[in-house]
ZAVO-23897 format. One line per 5 residues: number of its first residue (from 0); their letters; for each residue x negated, y, z negated of C-alpha. Coordinates in Angstrom, 1 decimal. Example, Ala and Ser with C-alpha at 12.3 -4.5 7.8 and 13.67 -1.06 7.14 Angstrom:
0> AS> -12.3,-4.5,-7.8  -13.7,-1.1,-7.1
! end
This chain:
0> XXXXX> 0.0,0.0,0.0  -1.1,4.0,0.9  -1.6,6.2,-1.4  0.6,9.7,-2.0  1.0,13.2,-1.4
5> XXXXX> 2.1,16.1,-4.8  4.5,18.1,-4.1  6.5,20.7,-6.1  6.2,21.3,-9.8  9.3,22.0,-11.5
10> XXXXX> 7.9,23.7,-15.1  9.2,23.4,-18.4  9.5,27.0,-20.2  7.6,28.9,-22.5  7.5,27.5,-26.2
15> XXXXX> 8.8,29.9,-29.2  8.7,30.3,-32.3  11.0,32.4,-34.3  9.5,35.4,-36.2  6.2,35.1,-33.9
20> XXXXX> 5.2,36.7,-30.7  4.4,35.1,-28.0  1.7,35.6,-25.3  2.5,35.7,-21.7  0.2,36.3,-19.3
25> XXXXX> -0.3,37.2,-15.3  -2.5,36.9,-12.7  -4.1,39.8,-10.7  -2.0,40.2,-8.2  1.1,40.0,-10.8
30> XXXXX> 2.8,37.6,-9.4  2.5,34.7,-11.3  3.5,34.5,-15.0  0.8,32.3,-17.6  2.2,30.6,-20.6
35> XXXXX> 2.2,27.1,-22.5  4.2,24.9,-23.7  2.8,21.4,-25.9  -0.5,20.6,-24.0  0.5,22.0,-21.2
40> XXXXX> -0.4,25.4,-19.8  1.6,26.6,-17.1  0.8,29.2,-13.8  4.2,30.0,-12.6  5.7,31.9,-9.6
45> XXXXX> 8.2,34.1,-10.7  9.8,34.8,-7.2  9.4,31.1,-6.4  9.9,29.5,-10.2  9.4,26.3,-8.6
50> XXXXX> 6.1,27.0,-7.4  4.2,25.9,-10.3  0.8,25.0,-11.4  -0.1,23.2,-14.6  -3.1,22.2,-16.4
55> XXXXX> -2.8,19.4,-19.4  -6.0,19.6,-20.7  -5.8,20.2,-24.1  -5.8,17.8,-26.5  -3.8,19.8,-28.9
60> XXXXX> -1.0,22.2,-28.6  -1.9,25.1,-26.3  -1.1,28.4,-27.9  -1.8,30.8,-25.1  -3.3,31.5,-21.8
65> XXXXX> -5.1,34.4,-19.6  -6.3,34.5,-16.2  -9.8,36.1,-16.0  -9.3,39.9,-13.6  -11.3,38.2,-10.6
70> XXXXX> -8.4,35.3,-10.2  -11.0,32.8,-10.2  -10.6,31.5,-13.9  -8.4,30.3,-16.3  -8.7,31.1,-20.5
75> XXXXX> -6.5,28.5,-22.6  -6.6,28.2,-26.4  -5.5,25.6,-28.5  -3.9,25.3,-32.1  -7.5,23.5,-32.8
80> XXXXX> -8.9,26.8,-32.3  -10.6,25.5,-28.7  -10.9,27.8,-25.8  -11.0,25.9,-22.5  -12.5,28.0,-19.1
85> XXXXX> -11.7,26.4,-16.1  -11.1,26.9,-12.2  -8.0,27.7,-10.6  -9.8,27.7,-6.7  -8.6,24.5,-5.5
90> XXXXX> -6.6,21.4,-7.1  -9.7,20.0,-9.3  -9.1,22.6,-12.6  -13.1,21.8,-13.0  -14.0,22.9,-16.9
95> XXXXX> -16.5,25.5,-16.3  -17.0,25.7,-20.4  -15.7,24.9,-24.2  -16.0,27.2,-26.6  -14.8,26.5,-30.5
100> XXXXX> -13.9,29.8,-31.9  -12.6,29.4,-35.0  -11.0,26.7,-37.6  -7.5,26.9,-36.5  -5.1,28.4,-34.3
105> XXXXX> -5.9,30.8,-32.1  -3.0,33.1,-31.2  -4.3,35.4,-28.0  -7.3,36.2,-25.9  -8.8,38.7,-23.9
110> XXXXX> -10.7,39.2,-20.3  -12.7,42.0,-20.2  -12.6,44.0,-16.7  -15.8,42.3,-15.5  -14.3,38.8,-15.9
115> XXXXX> -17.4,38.0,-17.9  -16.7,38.4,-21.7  -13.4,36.5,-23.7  -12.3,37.8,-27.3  -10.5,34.7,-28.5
120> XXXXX> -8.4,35.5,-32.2  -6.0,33.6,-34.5  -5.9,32.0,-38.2  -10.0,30.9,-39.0  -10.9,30.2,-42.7
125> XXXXX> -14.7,32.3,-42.3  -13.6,34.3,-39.5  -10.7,35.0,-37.3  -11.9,35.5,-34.0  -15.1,35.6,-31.6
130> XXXXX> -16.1,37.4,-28.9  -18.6,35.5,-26.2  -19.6,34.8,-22.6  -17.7,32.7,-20.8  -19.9,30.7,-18.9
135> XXXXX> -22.6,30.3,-21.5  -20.6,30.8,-24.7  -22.9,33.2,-26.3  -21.7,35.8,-28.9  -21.1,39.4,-27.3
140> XXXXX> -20.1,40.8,-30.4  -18.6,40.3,-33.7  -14.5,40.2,-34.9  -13.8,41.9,-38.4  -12.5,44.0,-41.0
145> XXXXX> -9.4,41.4,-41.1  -7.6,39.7,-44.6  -4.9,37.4,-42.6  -4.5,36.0,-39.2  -5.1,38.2,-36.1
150> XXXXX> -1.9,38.1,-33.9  -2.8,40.2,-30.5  -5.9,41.4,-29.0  -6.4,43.7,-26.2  -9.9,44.9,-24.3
155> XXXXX> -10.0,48.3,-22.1  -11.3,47.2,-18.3  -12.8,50.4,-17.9  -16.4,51.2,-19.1  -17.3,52.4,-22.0
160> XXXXX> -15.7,49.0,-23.2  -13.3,49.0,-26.3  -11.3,46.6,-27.9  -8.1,46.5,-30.5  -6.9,43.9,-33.0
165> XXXXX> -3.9,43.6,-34.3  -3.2,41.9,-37.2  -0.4,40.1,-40.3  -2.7,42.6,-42.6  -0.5,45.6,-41.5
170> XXXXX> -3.4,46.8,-39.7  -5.4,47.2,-36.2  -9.0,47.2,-35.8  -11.0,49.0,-33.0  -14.1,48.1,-31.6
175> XXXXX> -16.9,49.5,-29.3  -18.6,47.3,-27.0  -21.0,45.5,-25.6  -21.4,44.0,-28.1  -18.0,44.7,-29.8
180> XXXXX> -18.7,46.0,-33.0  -16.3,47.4,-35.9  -15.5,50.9,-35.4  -12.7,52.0,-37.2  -9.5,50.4,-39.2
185> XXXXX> -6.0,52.4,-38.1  -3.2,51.6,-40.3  -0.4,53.4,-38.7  2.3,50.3,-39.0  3.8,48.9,-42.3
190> XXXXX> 4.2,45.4,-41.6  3.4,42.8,-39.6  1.5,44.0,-36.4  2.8,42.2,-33.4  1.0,42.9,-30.5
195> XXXXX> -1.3,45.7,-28.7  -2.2,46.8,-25.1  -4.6,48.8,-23.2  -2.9,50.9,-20.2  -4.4,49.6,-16.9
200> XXXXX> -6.3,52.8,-16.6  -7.7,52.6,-19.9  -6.6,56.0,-21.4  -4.4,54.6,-23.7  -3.2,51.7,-25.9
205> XXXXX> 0.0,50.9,-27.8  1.3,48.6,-30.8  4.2,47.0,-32.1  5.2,45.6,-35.3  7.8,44.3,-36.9
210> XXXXX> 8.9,47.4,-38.5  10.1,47.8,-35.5  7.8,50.9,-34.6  5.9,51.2,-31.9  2.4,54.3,-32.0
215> XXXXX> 0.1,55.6,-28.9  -3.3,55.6,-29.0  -6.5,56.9,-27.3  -8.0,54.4,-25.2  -11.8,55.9,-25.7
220> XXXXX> -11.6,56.6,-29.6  -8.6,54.8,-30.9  -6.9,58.0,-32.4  -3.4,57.7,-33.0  -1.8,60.1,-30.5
225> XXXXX> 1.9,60.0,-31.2  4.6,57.8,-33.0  7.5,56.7,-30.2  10.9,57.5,-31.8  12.7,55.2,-33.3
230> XXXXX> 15.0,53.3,-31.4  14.8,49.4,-32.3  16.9,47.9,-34.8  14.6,44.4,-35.7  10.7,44.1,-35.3
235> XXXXX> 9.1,44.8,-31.8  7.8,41.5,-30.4  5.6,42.4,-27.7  4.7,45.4,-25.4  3.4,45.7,-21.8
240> XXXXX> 2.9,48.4,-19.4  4.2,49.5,-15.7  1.1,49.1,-13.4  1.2,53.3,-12.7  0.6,53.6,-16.4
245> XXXXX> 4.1,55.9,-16.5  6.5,53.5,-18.8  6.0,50.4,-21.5  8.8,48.2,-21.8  9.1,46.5,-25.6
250> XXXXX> 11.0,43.7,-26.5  12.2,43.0,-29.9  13.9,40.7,-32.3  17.2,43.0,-32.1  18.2,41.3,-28.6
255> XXXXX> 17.2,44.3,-26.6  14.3,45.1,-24.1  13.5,49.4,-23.6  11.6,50.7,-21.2  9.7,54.0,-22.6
260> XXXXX> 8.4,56.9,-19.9  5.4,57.2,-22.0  4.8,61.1,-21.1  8.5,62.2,-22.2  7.8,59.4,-25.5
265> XXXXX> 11.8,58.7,-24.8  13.7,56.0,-24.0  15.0,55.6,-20.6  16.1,52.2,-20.3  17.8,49.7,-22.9
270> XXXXX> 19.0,46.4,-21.9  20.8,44.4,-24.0  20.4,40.3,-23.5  23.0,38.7,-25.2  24.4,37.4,-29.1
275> XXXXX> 23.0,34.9,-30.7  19.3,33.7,-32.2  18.8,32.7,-29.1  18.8,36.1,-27.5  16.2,37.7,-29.9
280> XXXXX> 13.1,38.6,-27.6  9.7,37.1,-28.4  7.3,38.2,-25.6  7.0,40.4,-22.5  4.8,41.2,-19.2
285> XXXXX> 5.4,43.4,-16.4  4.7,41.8,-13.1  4.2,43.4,-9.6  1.4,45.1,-8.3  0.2,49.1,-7.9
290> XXXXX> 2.0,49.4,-5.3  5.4,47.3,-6.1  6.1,48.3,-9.2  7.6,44.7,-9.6  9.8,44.1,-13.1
295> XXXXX> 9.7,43.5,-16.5  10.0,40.0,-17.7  10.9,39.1,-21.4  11.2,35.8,-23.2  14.0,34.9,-25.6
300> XXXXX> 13.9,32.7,-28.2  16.1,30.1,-26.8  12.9,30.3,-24.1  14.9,31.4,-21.4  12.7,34.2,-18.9
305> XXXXX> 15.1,37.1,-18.4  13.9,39.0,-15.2  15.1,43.3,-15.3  14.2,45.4,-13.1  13.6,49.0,-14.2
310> XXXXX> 16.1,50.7,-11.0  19.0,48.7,-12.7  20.2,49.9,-16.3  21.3,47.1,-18.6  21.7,44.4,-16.3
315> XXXXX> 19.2,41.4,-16.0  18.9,40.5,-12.5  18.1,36.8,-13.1  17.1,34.1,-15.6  14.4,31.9,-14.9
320> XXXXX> 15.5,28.2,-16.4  13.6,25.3,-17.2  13.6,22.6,-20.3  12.4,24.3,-23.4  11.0,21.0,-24.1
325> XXXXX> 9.9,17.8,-23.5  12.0,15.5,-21.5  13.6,12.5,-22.9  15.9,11.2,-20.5  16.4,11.6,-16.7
330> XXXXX> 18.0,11.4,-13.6  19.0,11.7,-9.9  22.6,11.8,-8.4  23.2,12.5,-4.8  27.0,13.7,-5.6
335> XXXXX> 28.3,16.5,-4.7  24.5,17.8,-4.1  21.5,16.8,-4.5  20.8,16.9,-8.4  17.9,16.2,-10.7
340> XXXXX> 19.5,16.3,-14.3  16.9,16.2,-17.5  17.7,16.4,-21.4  15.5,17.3,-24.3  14.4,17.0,-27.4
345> XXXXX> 16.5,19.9,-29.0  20.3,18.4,-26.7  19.9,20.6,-24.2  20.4,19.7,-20.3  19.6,21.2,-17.2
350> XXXXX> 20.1,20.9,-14.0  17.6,20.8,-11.0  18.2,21.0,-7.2  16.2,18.4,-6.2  15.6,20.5,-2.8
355> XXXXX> 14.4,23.9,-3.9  14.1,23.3,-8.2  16.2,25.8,-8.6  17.5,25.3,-12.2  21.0,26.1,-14.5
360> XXXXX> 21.6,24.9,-17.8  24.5,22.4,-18.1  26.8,24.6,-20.1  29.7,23.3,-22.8  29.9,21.3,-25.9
365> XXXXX> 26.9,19.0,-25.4  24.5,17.4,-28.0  23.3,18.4,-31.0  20.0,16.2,-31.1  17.6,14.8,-29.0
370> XXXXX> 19.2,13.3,-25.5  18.8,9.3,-25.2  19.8,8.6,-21.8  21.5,9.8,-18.9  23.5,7.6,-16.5
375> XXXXX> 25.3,8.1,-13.4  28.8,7.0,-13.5  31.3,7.8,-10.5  30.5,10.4,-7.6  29.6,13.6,-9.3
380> XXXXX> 29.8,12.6,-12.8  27.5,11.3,-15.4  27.2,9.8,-19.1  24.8,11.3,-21.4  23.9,9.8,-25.2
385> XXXXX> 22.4,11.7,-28.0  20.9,10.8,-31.2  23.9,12.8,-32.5  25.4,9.5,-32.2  27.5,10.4,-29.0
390> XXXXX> 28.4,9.8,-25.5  29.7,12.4,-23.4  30.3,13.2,-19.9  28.8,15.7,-17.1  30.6,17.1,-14.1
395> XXXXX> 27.3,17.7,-12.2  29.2,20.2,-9.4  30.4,22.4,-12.8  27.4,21.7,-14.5  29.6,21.4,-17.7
400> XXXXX> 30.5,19.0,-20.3  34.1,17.8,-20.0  36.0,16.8,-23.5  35.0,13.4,-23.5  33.4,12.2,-25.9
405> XXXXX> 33.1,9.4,-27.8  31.0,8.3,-31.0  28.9,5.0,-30.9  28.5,2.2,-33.2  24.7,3.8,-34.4
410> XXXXX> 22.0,5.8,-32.6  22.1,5.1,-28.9  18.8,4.4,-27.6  19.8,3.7,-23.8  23.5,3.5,-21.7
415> XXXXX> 24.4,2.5,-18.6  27.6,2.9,-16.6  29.7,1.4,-13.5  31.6,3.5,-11.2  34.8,2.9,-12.6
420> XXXXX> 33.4,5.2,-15.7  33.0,2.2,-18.1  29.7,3.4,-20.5  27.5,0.9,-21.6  25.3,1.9,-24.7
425> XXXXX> 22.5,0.1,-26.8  22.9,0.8,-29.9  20.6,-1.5,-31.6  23.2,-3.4,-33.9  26.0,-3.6,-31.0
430> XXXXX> 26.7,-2.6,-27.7  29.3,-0.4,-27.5  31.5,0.0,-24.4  33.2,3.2,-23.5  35.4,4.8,-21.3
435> XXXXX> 37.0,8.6,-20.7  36.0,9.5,-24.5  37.2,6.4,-26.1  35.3,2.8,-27.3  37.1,0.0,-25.8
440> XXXXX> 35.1,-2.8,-27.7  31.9,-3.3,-29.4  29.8,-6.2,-29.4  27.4,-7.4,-32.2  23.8,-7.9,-31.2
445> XXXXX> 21.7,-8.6,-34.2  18.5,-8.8,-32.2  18.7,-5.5,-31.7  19.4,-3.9,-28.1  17.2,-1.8,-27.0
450> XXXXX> 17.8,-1.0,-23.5  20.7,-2.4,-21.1  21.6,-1.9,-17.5  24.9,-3.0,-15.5  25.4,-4.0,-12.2
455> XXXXX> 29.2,-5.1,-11.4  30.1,-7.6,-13.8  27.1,-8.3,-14.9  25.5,-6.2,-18.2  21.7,-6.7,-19.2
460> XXXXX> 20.3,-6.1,-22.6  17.0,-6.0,-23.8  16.1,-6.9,-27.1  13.8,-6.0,-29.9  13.0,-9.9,-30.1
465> XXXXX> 11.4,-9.6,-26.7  14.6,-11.5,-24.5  16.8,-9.8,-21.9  20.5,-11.1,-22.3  22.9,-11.5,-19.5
470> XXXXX> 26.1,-10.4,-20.0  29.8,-10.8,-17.9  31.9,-8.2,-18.7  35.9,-8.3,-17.5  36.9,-4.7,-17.8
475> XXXXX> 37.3,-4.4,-21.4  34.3,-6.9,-23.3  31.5,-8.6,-22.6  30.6,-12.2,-22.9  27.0,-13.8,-23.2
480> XXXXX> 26.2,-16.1,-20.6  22.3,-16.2,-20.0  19.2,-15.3,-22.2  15.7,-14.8,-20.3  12.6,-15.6,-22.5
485> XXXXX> 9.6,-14.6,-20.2  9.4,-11.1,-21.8  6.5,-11.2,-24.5  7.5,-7.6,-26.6  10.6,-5.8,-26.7
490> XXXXX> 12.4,-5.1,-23.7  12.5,-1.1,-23.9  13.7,-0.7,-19.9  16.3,-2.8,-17.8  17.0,-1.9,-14.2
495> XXXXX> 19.2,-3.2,-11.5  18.1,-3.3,-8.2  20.8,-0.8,-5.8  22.5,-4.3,-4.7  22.3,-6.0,-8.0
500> XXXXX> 20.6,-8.6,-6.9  17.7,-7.8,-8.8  16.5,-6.8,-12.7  13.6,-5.3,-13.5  12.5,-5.3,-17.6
505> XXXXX> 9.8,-3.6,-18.9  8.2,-3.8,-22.1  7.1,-2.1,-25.1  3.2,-3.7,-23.8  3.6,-2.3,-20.4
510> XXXXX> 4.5,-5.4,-18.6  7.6,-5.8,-16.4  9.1,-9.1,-15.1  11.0,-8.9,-12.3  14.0,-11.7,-12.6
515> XXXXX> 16.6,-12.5,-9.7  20.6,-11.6,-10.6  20.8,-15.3,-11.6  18.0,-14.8,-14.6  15.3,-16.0,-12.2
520> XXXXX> 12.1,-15.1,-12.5  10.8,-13.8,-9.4  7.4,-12.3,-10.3  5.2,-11.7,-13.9  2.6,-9.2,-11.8
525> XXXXX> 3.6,-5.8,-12.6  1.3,-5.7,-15.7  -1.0,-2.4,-14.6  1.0,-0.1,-17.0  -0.6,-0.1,-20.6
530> XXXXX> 1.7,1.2,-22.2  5.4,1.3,-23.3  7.6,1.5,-20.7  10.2,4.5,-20.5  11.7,4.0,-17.0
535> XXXXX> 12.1,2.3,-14.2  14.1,3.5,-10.9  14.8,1.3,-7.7  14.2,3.2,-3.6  17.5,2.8,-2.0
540> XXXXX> 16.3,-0.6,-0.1  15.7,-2.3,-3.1  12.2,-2.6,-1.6  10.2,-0.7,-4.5  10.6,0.7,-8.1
545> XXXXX> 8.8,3.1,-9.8  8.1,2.8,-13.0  6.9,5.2,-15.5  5.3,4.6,-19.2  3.7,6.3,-22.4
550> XXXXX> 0.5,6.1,-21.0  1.4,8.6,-18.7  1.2,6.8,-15.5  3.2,6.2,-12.8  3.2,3.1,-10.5
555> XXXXX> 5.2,2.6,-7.4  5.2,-1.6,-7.2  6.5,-3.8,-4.1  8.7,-7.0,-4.3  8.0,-8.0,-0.9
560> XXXXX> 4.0,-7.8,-2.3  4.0,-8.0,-6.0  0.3,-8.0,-6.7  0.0,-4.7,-4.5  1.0,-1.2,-5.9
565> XXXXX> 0.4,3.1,-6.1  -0.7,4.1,-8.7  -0.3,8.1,-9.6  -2.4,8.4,-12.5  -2.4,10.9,-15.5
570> XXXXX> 1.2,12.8,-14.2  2.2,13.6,-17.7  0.5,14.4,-21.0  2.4,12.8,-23.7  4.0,10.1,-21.6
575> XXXXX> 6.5,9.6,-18.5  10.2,9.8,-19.8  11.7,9.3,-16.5  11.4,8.5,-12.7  14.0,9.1,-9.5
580> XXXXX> 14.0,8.2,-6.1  15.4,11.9,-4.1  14.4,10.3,-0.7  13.0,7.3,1.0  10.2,7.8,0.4
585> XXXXX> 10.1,10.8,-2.3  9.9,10.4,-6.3  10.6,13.2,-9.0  8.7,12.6,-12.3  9.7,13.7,-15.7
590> XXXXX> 7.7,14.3,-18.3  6.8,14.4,-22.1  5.3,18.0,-21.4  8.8,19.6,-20.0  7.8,19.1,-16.2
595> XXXXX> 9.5,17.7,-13.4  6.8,16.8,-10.5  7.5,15.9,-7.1  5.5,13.4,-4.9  6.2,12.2,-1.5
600> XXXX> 4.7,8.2,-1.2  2.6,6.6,1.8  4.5,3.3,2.1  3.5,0.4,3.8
! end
């Protein structure tokens, strides 16, 4: 068998915190936003969201990420306190260095405007931040004058060099360089300092805190030059400036976004992004170029990217979408469109064209825990299960929840479903069946069922004692008929082939044995995963399956030639949740990181 082609990435959205800023960054030409999420650091188009790039690197969480003035480099950090450099010309992402700033999280960095020199700050136990060379590492300067955890730093591009710091002592510290040296403390605000930033001509430099007030600055000597009125209600998250220097748009905690025309020191723009926690704003850039003066983009706290432009008063011209965490169950349904739907750790689902990645949340009444399983019932319509102990159902053309739902017998840890609507759930004690809200029977299974998958009348169920049951079911129960024992762990995946005459079951070891409808066993040779298996999809022929598994590889194998298979290595940090077949010959890839990634397969 070939190999394969990547296609699109469809990214998962920036990670929050609530009562914390966080760091988004751009690229030169402003048109890509920079943020993380887990291990993942993510270069995203904001025109095009689906035009992604991401790096998985890190071995622990990534906290923020800057891309160096020359467009050439990439500066992530790491809750460990790691900076990585590496290279964004080509697909490689070759580490061009490591740096271990301090002895814990570090929570922003800085390029200076030769792309040379990184200031790297956070939470450190002897200090809390450094200032080196980003090809070498060396020490350019020193970072001080701070009692508690540095939040924001900013460096002027324009020579003489300066820096600020910002900081959860209340205060700021500025800096002459090179080498950056202490200069002078400035403690204008009276809480929490959020975050600071140079103008892109240098002259000046602002803060915001969270008591909610926001000061100007000199960019040469760091003197306070005038306090901007008050006009926020909750603290100030984040600041950034318009590329001509002329406004700074500030996004705080009290829902609202303002742009400020920094020579009138006035508000001339509020915009007002919804109720809820969810709403409260965390982070901000301003994208576009000199010449486009391009729009403001601000996180919320539910990690939805709300797009404004500054021509438009009150009125967000779009939300960028994604899964605000990682995935944990997925799927594909051709009806009424072509759909890629993913759930998460926190409920939530959303909904992908599987054409452009164009993403909507699935609105309504959905789950209040992490999503199990998502399966496709009749045309247009599928069953989702939650560790809330519920099924419910999706109208994929609303992209809503309908009122069914129905509880299960205990947590459901996978479901499958016929076209007639019938749900089938493993619920480790019993499998329930469901239908339009409401159980129709349950059926013990003290081995524990782990997984299950239906095909007409016939239900599989995996077990936790390592044997795949075979079920007949007669529209309203299900009656053992069969028991397969060539599964050595427990069965954690079960899938049909498309004409059932098929089942694939993967294991908690990696291995899957492919059995004939009759219980079979057809083949033992798909044993190249080495890890637990999360998924396993069928190509419309029946011809392949690709499987995914915790050790975050994906592998395409044959049934006409068993011992022969693709193997896409290293897709997803933290594991592969789920795999789809959107074409002949096309897979979409979800991940523990939050991403959705597209390949198009070389088939014999």
């Amino acid at each position: 068998m070939a190999a394969y082609t990547k296609g699109a990435i469809y990214a998962v959205n920036p990670a929050t915190t609530r009562g914390q800023s966080t760091k988004l960054g751009l690229d030169p030409k402003g048109e890509k936003i920079v943020y993380t999420n887990g291990r993942a650091v993510i270069i995203r188009d904001i025109k095009n969201p689906a035009n992604s790039v991401t790096y998985q690197e890190h071995v622990k969480p990534a906290t923020v990420a800057r891309i160096s003035p020359s467009g050439y480099y990439c500066a992530s950090a790491d809750e460990a306190g790691t900076v990585r450099i590496w290279d964004l010309a080509g697909e490689e992402q070759i580490l061009k260095n490591e740096v271990k700033v301090v002895a814990g999280r570090i929570n922003d960095l800085a390029w200076d405007g030769e792309s040379k020199r990184i200031i790297a700050v956070g939470e450190g136990r002897e200090s809390m931040g450094r200032a080196f060379t980003f090809d070498s590492g060396s020490t350019v300067g020193e970072v001080s004058g701070h009692s508690k955890p540095i939040n924001a730093i900013a460096i002027r591009h324009q020579r003489p060099f300066r820096a600020v710091t910002a900081s959860d002592d209340n205060t700021l510290v500025f800096y002459h360089g090179v080498p950056y040296k202490f200069n002078k403390t400035l403690k204008t605000h009276t809480r929490f300092v959020q975050d600071v930033r140079f103008s892109p001509n240098g002259d000046l430099f602002v803060s915001v805190g969270s008591d909610a007030k926001a000061f100007l600055y000199d960019g040469k000597t760091g003197d306070v030059i005038a306090e901007l009125p008050a006009s926020h209600s909750g603290s100030i998250m984040a600041a950034s400036w318009s590329p001509d220097n002329r406004y700074i748009a500030t996004s705080s905690a009290d829902r609202t976004v303002k742009l400020w025309d920094v020579e009138a020191r006035s508000v001339v723009q509020t915009y007002e992004l919804g109720e809820g926690v969810g709403a409260q704003q965390v982070g901000n850039v301003w994208a576009g170029g000199a010449a486009d003066e391009g729009e403001i983009v601000s996180l919320g706290l539910d990690g939805v990217l709300n797009v404004l432009d500054e021509r438009v008063p009150n009125q967000v011209s779009r939300k960028i979408y994604g899964p605000p965490k990682g995935i944990t169950a997925f799927t594909y349904t051709a009806e009424p469109s072509p759909t890629l739907l993913s759930g998460s750790f926190d409920g939530t689902l959303r909904a992908f064209d599987a054409d452009t990645g164009n993403c909507t949340p699935v609105q309504g009444a959905g789950h209040t825990n992490q999503v199990t399983g998502i399966a496709e019932m009749a045309k247009g319509k599928v069953a989702t299960s939650g560790l809330d102990d519920t099924v419910r159902e999706v109208d994929v053309g609303a992209k809503s929840f309908s009122t069914a739902t129905a509880s299960t017998s205990a947590l459901p840890k996978s479901i499958s479903a016929d076209p007639k609507g019938h749900v089938f759930a493993a619920a480790g004690s019993a499998v329930d069946i469901l239908q339009s809200g409401k159980k129709l029977s349950s059926v013990s299974t003290p081995y524990g069922a782990a997984s299950v998958s239906a095909s007409g009348d016939l239900v599989a169920v995996g077990g936790e004692d390592s044997k795949v049951r075979l079920y007949t079911f007669d529209g309203s129960t299900l009656k053992e008929s069969k028991t397969l024992e060539n599964n050595r762990s427990t069965v954690t995946a079960l899938a049909f082939s498309p004409d059932g005459s098929l089942l694939a079951a993967g294991e908690s070891n990696g291995k899957i044995i492919l059995y004939s409808r009759q219980g079979e066993l057809k083949t033992s040779a798909w044993t190249f995963h080495t890890g637990r298996i999360h998924s396993i999809a069928w190509s419309a022929d029946g011809k392949y399956a690709a499987t995914g598994s915790l050790d975050t590889h994906v592998y395409i194998y044959s049934v006409e030639k068993p011992t022969k298979n693709i193997a896409i290595k290293n897709v997803a940090a933290g594991g592969v949740t789920g795999t789809a077949w959107t074409g002949a010959n096309k897979i979409a890839v979800a991940g523990s990181d939050g991403c959705v990634r597209n390949f198009e397969l070389k088939l014999e």
